[in-house]
C-alpha positions as YAML, in Angstrom:
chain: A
units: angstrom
residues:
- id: 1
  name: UNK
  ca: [-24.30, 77.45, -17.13]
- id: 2
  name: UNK
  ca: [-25.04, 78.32, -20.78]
- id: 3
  name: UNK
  ca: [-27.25, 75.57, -22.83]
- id: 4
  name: UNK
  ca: [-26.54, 75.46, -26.41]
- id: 5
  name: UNK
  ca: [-29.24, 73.94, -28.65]
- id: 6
  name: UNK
  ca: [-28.58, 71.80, -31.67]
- id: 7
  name: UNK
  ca: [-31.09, 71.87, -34.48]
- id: 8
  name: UNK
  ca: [-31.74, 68.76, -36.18]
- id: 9
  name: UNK
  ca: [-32.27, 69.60, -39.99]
- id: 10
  name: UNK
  ca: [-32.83, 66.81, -42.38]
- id: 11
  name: UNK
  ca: [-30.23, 66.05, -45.13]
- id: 12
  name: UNK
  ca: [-29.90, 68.63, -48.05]
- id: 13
  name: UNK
  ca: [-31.35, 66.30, -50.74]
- id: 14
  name: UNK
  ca: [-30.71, 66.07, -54.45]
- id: 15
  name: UNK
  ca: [-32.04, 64.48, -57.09]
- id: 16
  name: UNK
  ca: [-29.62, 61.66, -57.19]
- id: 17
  name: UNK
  ca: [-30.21, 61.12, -53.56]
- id: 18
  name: UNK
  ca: [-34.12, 61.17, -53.93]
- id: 19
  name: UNK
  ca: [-33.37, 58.58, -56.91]
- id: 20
  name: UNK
  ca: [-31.74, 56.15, -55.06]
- id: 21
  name: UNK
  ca: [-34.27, 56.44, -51.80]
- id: 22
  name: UNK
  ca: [-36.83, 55.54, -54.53]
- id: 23
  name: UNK
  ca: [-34.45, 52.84, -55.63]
- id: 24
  name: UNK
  ca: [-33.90, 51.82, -51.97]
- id: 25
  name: UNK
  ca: [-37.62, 51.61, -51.58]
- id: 26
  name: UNK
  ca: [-38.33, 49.88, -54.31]
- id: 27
  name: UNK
  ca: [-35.76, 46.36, -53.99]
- id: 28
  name: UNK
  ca: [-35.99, 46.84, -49.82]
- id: 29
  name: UNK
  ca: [-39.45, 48.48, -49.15]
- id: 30
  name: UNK
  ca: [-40.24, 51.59, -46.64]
- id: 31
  name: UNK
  ca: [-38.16, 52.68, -43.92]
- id: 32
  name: UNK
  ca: [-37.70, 55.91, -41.88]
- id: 33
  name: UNK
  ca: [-34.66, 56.75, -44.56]
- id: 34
  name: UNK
  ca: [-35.54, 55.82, -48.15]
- id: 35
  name: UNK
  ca: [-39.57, 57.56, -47.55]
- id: 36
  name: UNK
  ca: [-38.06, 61.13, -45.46]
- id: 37
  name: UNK
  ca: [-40.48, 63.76, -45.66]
- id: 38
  name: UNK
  ca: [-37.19, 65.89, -46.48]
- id: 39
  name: UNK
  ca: [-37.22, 64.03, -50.08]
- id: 40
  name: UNK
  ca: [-40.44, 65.23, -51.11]
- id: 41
  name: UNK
  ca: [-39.52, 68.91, -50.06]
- id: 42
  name: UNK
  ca: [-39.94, 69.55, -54.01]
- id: 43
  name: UNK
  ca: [-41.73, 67.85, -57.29]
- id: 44
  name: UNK
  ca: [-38.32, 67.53, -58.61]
- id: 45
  name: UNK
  ca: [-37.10, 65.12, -56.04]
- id: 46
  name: UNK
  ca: [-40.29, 63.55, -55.70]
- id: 47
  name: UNK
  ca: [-40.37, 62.49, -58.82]
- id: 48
  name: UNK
  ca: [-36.84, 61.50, -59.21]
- id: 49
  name: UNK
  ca: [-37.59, 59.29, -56.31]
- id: 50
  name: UNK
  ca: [-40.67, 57.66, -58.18]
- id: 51
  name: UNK
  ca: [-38.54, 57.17, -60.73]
- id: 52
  name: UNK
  ca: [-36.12, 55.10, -58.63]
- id: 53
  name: UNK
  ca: [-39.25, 53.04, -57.08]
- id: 54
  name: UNK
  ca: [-40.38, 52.11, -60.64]
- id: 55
  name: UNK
  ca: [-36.99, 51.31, -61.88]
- id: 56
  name: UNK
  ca: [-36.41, 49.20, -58.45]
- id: 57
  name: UNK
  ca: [-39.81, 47.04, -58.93]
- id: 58
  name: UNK
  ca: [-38.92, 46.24, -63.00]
- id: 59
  name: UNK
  ca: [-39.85, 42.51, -63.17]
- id: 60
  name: UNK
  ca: [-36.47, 40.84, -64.00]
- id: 61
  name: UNK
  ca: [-37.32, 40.08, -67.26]
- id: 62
  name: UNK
  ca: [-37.81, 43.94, -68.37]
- id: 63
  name: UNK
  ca: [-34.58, 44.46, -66.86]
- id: 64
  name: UNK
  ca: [-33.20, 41.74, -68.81]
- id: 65
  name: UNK
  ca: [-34.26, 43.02, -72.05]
- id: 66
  name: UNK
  ca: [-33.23, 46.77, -70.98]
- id: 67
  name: UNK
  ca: [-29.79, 45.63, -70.23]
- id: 68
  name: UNK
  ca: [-29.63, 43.84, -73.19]
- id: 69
  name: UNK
  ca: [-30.60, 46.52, -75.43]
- id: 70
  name: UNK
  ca: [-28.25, 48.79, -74.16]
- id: 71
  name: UNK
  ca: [-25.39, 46.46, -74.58]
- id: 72
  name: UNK
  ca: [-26.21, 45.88, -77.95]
- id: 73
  name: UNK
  ca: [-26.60, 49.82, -78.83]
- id: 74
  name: UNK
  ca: [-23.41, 50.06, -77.01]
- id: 75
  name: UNK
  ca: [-21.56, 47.51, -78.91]
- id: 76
  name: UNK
  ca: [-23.18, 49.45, -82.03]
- id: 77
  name: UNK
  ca: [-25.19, 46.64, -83.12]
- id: 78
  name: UNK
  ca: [-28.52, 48.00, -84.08]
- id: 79
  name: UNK
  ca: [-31.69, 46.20, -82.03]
- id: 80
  name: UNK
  ca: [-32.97, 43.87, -85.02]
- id: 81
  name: UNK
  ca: [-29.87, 42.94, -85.80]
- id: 82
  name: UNK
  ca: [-26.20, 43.99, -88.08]
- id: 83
  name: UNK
  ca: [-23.81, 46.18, -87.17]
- id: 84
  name: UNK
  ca: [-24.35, 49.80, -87.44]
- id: 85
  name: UNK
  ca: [-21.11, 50.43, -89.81]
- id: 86
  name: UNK
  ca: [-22.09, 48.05, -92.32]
...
Protein backbone atom coordinates (compact mmCIF):
# COMPACT_ATOMS: atom_id res chain seq x y z
CA UNK A 1 0.00 0.00 0.00
CA UNK A 2 1.59 3.30 -1.10
CA UNK A 3 0.65 6.56 1.17
CA UNK A 4 0.66 9.71 -0.67
CA UNK A 5 1.03 12.90 1.40
CA UNK A 6 -0.72 16.15 0.70
CA UNK A 7 0.98 19.35 1.70
CA UNK A 8 -1.11 22.00 2.98
CA UNK A 9 0.37 25.40 1.66
CA UNK A 10 -1.40 28.56 2.47
CA UNK A 11 -3.03 30.66 -0.34
CA UNK A 12 -0.62 32.51 -2.80
CA UNK A 13 -1.51 36.04 -1.57
CA UNK A 14 -1.54 39.37 -3.34
CA UNK A 15 -1.87 42.61 -2.52
CA UNK A 16 -5.49 42.91 -3.31
CA UNK A 17 -6.13 39.88 -1.27
CA UNK A 18 -4.04 41.19 1.79
CA UNK A 19 -6.23 44.51 1.22
CA UNK A 20 -9.38 43.10 1.62
CA UNK A 21 -8.26 40.65 4.76
CA UNK A 22 -7.36 44.08 6.26
CA UNK A 23 -10.73 45.28 5.09
CA UNK A 24 -12.35 42.07 6.42
CA UNK A 25 -10.68 42.71 9.72
CA UNK A 26 -11.44 45.91 10.06
CA UNK A 27 -15.78 46.01 9.61
CA UNK A 28 -15.79 42.07 11.10
CA UNK A 29 -12.72 41.85 13.47
CA UNK A 30 -10.00 38.82 13.67
CA UNK A 31 -10.49 35.47 12.48
CA UNK A 32 -8.25 32.53 11.43
CA UNK A 33 -8.73 33.99 7.58
CA UNK A 34 -8.61 37.79 7.40
CA UNK A 35 -5.16 37.75 10.18
CA UNK A 36 -3.17 34.39 8.14
CA UNK A 37 0.33 34.42 8.90
CA UNK A 38 0.58 33.72 4.96
CA UNK A 39 -0.52 37.59 4.49
CA UNK A 40 2.27 39.00 6.23
CA UNK A 41 4.80 36.72 4.25
CA UNK A 42 6.06 40.28 2.87
CA UNK A 43 5.96 44.26 3.89
CA UNK A 44 4.12 44.70 0.75
CA UNK A 45 1.11 42.74 1.74
CA UNK A 46 1.37 43.69 5.18
CA UNK A 47 0.91 46.90 4.57
CA UNK A 48 -1.68 46.65 1.96
CA UNK A 49 -3.55 44.81 4.60
CA UNK A 50 -3.12 47.79 7.17
CA UNK A 51 -4.30 49.75 4.70
CA UNK A 52 -7.56 47.81 4.39
CA UNK A 53 -7.91 47.77 8.42
CA UNK A 54 -7.67 51.61 8.45
CA UNK A 55 -9.92 52.13 5.57
CA UNK A 56 -12.45 49.44 7.27
CA UNK A 57 -12.49 51.38 10.83
CA UNK A 58 -13.09 55.14 8.97
CA UNK A 59 -15.77 56.62 11.31
CA UNK A 60 -18.81 57.03 8.96
CA UNK A 61 -18.59 60.47 8.80
CA UNK A 62 -14.92 60.48 7.11
CA UNK A 63 -16.32 58.13 4.78
CA UNK A 64 -19.09 60.38 4.13
CA UNK A 65 -17.04 63.25 3.25
CA UNK A 66 -14.52 60.90 1.16
CA UNK A 67 -17.34 59.68 -0.90
CA UNK A 68 -18.56 62.89 -1.33
CA UNK A 69 -15.49 64.42 -2.52
CA UNK A 70 -14.92 61.99 -4.98
CA UNK A 71 -18.31 62.34 -6.46
CA UNK A 72 -17.94 65.82 -6.77
CA UNK A 73 -14.28 65.58 -8.49
CA UNK A 74 -15.95 63.02 -10.55
CA UNK A 75 -18.81 65.05 -11.64
CA UNK A 76 -15.93 67.77 -12.31
CA UNK A 77 -17.15 70.10 -9.81
CA UNK A 78 -14.16 71.43 -8.03
CA UNK A 79 -14.35 70.88 -3.89
CA UNK A 80 -15.28 74.64 -2.90
CA UNK A 81 -17.55 74.85 -5.33
CA UNK A 82 -18.24 75.72 -9.63
CA UNK A 83 -17.72 73.63 -12.22
CA UNK A 84 -14.33 72.95 -13.47
CA UNK A 85 -15.14 74.13 -17.27
CA UNK A 86 -16.33 77.40 -16.34
Amino acid sequence: MKLEFVKMLPPKVDKEHAYNMGLDCGKNGSNETNCHFSIFSNPQNTKEWERGKYDAELNPTKQEQVVEKNTLLYKGVNIKGGNKNE
